[in-house]
C-alpha positions in Angstrom: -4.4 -65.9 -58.5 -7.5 -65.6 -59.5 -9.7 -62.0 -59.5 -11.6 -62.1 -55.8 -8.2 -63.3 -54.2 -6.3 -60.0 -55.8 -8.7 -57.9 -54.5 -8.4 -58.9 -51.2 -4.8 -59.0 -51.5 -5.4 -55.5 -52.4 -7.7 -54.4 -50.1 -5.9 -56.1 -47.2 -2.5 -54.0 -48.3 -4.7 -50.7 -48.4 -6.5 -51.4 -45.0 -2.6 -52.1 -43.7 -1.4 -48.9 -45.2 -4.3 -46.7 -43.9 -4.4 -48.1 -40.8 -0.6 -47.3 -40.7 -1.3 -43.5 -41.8 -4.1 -42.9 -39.3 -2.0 -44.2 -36.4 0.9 -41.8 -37.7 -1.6 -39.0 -38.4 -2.8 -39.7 -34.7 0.6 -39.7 -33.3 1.6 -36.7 -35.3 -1.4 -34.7 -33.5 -0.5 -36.1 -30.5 2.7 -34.5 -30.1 1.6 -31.2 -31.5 -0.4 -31.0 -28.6 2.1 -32.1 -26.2 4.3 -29.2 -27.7 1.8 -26.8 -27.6 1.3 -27.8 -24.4 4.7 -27.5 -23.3 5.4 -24.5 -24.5 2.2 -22.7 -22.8 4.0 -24.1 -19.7 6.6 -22.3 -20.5 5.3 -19.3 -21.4 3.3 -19.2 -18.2 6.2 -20.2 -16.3 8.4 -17.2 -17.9 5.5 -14.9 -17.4 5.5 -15.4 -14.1 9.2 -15.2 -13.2 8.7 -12.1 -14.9 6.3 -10.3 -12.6 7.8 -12.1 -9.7 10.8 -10.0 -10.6 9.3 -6.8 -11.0 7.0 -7.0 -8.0 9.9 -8.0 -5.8 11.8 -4.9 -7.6 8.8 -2.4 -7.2 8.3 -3.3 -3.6 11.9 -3.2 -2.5 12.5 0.5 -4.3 9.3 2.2 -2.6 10.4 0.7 0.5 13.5 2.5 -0.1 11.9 5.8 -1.2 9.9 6.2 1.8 13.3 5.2 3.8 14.6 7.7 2.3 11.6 10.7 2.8 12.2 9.5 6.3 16.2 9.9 5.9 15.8 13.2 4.5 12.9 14.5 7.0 15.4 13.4 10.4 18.0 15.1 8.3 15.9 18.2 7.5 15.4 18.4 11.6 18.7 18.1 12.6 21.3 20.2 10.2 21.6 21.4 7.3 20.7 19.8 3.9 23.9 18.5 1.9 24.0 17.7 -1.9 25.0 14.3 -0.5 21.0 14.1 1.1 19.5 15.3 -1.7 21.7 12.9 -3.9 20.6 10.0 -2.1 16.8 10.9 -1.8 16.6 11.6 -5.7 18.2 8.7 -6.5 16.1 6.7 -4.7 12.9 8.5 -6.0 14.2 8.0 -9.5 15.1 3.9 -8.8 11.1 3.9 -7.6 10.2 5.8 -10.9 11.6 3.2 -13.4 10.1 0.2 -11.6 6.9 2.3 -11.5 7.3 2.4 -15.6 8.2 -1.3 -16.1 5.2 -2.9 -13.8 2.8 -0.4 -16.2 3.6 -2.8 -18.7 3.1 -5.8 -17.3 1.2 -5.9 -13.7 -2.5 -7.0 -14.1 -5.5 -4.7 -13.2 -5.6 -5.3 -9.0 -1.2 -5.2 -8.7 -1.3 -2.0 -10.4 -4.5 -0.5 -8.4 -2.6 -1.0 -5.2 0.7 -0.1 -7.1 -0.6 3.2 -8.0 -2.0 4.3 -4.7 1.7 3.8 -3.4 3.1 5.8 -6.4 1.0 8.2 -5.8 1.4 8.4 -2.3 4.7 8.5 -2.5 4.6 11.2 -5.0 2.6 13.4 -2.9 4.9 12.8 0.4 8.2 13.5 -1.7 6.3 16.9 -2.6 5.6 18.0 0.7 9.6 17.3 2.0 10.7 18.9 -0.9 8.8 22.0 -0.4 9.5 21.9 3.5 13.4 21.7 2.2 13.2 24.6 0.1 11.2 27.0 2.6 8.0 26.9 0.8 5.4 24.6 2.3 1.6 25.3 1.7 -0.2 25.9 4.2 -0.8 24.0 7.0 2.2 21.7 6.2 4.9 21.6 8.7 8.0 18.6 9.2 5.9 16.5 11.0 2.4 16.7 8.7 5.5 15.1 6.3 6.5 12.6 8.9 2.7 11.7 9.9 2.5 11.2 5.7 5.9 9.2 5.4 4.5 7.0 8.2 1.4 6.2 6.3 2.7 4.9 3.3 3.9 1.9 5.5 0.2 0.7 5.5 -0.3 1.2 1.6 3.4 -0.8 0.4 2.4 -4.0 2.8 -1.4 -4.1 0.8 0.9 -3.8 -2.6 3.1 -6.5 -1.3 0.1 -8.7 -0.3 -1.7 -7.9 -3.6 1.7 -9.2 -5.6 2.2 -12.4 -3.6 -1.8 -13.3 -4.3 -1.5 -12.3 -7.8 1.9 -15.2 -7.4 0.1 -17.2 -6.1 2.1 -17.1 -2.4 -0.5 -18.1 -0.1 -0.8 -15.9 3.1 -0.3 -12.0 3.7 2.4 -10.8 5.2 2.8 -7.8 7.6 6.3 -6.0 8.4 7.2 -3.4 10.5 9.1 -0.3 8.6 12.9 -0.3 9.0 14.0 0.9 11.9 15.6 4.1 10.4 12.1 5.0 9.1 10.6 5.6 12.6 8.6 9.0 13.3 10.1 12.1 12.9 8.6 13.3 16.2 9.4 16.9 15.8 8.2 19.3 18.3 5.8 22.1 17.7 8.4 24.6 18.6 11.3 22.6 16.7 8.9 22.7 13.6 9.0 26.3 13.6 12.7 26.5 13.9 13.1 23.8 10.9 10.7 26.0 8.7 12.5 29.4 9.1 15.7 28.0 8.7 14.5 26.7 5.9 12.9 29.7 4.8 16.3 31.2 4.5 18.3 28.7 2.4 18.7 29.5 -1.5 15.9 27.8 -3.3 16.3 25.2 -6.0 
């Protein structure tokens, strides 16, 4: 074989083998992107599932707090205030709390706007029945400025629920009614008095 014909050969074998490592190379990058791809998928996917949960959890345990102010306010009009009542109002203030804490950590800027006007409306409404149950309301508060307050947070939980289904993704709002247990007080001028100074004269916390 003589020179020109080797080099050729030679060439021929290194344009073979290049070819071959460029394809590979090629190939190689193609799949990192696939993976990379795959796993932002993922990651987006487990991100949401993540505040799905949460949201669903937030909303369900302030519905169940202001239930419960409600619970507490019919009971506050009716008898006597057990340590079952107050069991079951502070635990479901406390079950609000610690979804409160987690959807801090991980709700974007318009969910936790609307999140925290429910928090703290709920806050503020827990306040007033407590102080109402221990005989001390400021003035001007009475059982049914707490019922006319328990009745508004209705309003504020339904635009957090609509903010968390847009932030999902869930096209539409929706609009509820409040449980049927979580109804107005309606509590009499005259009853109101009566609630406040029996109140007045139950051992404070």
């Amino acid at each position: 074989m003589d020179m020109g014909a080797a080099l050729v050969a030679v060439v021929g074998v290194a344009g073979t083998l290049g070819a071959a490592l460029l394809t590979q190379r090629g190939a190689d990058r193609t799949k990192q992107r696939e993976l990379a791809l795959s796993r932002s998928i993922q990651e987006a996917r487990e991100d949401r599932e993540l505040r799905r949960k949460s949201y669903t959890d937030l909303h369900r345990d302030a519905r169940q707090f202001a239930t419960a102010l409600s619970r507490h306010l019919y009971v506050m009009r009716d008898r006597e205030v057990g340590d079952d009542d107050v069991r079951v109002l502070e635990e479901a203030k406390d079950a609000q709390r610690n979804r409160w804490s987690e959807a801090i950590m991980i709700a974007p800027g318009p969910v936790l706007e609307a999140a925290q006007e429910v928090n703290d409306a709920l806050t503020r409404v827990y306040g007033q029945v407590k102080r109402q149950e221990q005989g001390n309301p400021r003035p001007g508060e009475t059982l049914q400025t707490a019922a006319e307050a328990q009745q508004a947070l209705w309003p504020l939980i339904h635009a957090m629920g609509d903010v968390m289904r847009r932030d999902l993704g869930v096209a539409g709002e929706f609009s509820a009614s409040p449980p049927a247990e979580a109804g107005h007080v309606g509590v009499p001028a005259d009853m109101s008095r009566t609630a406040q100074t029996d109140a007045a004269r139950r051992p404070q916390a």
